[in-house]
N, C-alpha and C positions, 0 to 999 in steps of 0.2 A: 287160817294160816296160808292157805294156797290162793286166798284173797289177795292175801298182803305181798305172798313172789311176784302177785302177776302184776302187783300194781306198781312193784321193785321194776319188775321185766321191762314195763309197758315207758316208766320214767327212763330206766338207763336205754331203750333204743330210740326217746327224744332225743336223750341230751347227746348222743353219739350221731342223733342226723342231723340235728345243728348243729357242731362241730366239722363233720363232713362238709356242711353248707357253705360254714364261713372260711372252709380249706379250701373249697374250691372258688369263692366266690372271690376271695382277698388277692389272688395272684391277677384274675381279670379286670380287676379295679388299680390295682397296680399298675398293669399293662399299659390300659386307658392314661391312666395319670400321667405313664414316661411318652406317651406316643404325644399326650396334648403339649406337655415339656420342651418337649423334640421341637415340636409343631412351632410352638412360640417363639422359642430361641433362631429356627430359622427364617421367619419372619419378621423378625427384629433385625437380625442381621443384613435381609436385603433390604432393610429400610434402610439402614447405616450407610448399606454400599449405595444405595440410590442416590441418597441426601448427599453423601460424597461425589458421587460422579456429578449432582447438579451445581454443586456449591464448588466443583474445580471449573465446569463451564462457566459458568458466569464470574469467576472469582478473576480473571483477568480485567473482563470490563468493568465491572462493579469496583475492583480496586485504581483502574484507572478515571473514571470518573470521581470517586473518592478523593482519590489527590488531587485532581484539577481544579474539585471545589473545592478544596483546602489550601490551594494556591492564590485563593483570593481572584475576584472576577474582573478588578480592575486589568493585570498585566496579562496572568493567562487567556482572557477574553480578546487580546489585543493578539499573540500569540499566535492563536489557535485561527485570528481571522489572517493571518501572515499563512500558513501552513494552506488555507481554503484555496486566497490570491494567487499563493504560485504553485499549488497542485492545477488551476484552473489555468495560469498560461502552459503549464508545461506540458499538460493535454494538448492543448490547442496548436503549441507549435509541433510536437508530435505527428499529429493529424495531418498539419498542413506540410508537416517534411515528407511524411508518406506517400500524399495524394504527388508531392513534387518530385519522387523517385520517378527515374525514366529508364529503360533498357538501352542506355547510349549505344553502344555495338549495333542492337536493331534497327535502330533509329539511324544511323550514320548508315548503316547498309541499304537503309528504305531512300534516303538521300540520295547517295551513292544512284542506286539502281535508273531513281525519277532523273535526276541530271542528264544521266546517260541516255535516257528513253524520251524522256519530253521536254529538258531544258530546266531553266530555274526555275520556271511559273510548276510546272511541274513539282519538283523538288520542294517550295514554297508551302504546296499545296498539302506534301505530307505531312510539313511543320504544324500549319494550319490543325490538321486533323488528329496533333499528338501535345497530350500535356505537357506540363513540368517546364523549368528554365530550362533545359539543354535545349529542346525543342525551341524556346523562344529566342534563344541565341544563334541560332540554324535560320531562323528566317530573318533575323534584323543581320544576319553575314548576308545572304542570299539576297535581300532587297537593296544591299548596298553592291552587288554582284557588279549588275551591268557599269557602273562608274570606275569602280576598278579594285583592282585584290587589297590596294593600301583602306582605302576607303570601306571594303568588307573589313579589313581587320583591325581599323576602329572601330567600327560601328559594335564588332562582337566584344572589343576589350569595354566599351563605355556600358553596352548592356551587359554584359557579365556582372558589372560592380553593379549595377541596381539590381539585378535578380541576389543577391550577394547579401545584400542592405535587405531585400526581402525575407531572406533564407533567415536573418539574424535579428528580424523586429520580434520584441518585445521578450527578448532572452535576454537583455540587461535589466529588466523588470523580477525575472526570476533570481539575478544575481543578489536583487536590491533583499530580497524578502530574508534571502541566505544570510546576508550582514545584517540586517535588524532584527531576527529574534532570536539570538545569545543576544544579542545588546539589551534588549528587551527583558531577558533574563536575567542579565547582570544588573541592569536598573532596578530588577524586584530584587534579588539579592540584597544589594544594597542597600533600600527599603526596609527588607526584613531587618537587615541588622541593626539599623536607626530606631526600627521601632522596638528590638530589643534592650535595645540600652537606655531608650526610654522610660519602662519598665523600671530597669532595674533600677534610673536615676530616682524614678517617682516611690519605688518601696521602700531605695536606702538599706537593700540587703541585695546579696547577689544569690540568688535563689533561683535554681536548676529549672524547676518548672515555668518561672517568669520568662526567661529565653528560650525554653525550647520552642514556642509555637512560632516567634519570631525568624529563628536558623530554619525551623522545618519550613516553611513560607518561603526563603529567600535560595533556599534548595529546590524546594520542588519549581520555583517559576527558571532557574537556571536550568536543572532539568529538562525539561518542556521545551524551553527555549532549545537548545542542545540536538533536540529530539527534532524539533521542524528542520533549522539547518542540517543536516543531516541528510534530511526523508527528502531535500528538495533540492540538496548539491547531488544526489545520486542523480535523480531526473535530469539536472542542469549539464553533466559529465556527458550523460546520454546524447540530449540532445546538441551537444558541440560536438563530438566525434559525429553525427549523424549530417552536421550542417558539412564537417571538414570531408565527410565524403563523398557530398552531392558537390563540392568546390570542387574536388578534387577531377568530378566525373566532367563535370565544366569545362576546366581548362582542358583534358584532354581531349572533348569532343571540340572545342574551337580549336584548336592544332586541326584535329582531322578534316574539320570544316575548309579551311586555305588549303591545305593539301590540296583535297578536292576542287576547288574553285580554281586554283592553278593547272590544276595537270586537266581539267576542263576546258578552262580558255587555251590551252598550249593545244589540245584538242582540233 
């Protein structure tokens, strides 16, 4: 009989420590499960935001190349080589407006100063040693000096107009590129539309999907087109206010130039 309690005894404090075991061991295993849960769902999520933030960087170019080859390589190819030609003159005239900027006032003062101090040879010689038309308009006045102020003030009106003609070469080149790619654009247009209704003449039903790739085609090359004129009359605006201000600095340095040559000789 006291066999059998203890062997009652020995069973009911297994079964109550494995009990205890699995009470305490089940809230740990839980813990574990919500922390790896946790874990996952945040690592999911900055894949999300990754894959997002990479697919908005490149989702401009990638959709802009997209439609260019869906514009067909025949007119946007032609297009795109219009946008190359007058971004490449409108640098170039840039460049060479800049290099032709002059501090006329300094310049006219350094005149000014040599006249008075050593004569025209003088004075010549500052021209000599200073860029840009104004400068070169200051010494074809001055070389025409000695004969006489009529003779200085053609010589500066005839070279004004060639420095003039130089200030403005190859800016009606940029004008031309402005006018041929809408036109360029309107001819794919056009295009597309012909070839939509080609389509539809050849199915004999008027069927939504047969025209769209046609319209889509004849949109995006007007597009495009639209987009270069645009990008190459802003440069173009640029560059003519920037020609109209080197003229502008021109004509008044030739004024100050006969001034000078007058109240010289009167001298």
């Amino acid at each position: 009989m006291k066999k059998l309690f203890s062997i009652l005894a020995i069973t009911a404090m297994v079964f109550a420590g494995t009990f205890s075991a699995k009470a305490t061991v089940s809230p740990i295993i839980l813990s574990n499960a919500n922390t790896l849960a946790a874990t996952t769902a945040v690592t999911a999520l900055q894949d999300e935001e990754e894959a997002a933030v990479e697919e908005e960087s490149r989702g401009f170019h990638q959709e802009l190349k997209d439609r260019f080859v869906e514009g067909g390589p025949a007119f946007m190819g032609i297009v795109l080589l219009c946008l190359i030609l007058g971004l490449a003159f409108a640098i170039e005239r840039i460049i060479y407006l800049y290099l032709s900027t002059t501090n006329t006032q300094k310049l006219a003062d350094d005149v000014e100063e040599a006249l008075k101090s050593g004569g025209v040879e003088a004075a010549k010689e500052v021209c000599r040693n200073t860029k840009g038309p104004v400068a070169s308009i200051y010494y074809q006045g001055l070389d025409r000096a000695d004969e006489s102020i009529d003779a200085a003030e053609k010589a500066v009106i005839a070279y004004g107009g060639v420095q003039m003609g130089q200030l403005e070469k190859n800016v009606s080149w940029i004008s031309l590129f402005i006018a041929i790619a809408p036109m360029l654009g309107f001819m794919g247009t056009v295009i597309g539309m012909i070839s939509a209704f080609d389509k539809i003449e050849a199915a004999g039903d008027m069927n939504p999907s047969l025209v769209a790739g046609g319209i889509k085609i004849a949109l995006l090359t007007t597009v495009f087109g639209l987009i270069v004129a645009i990008i190459l009359q802003v440069f173009y605006n640029f560059i003519i206010a920037k020609i109209d201000s080197i003229v502008n600095s021109m004509e008044d340095a030739s004024i100050t130039l006969i001034d000078m040559l007058v109240d010289n000789k009167n001298k």
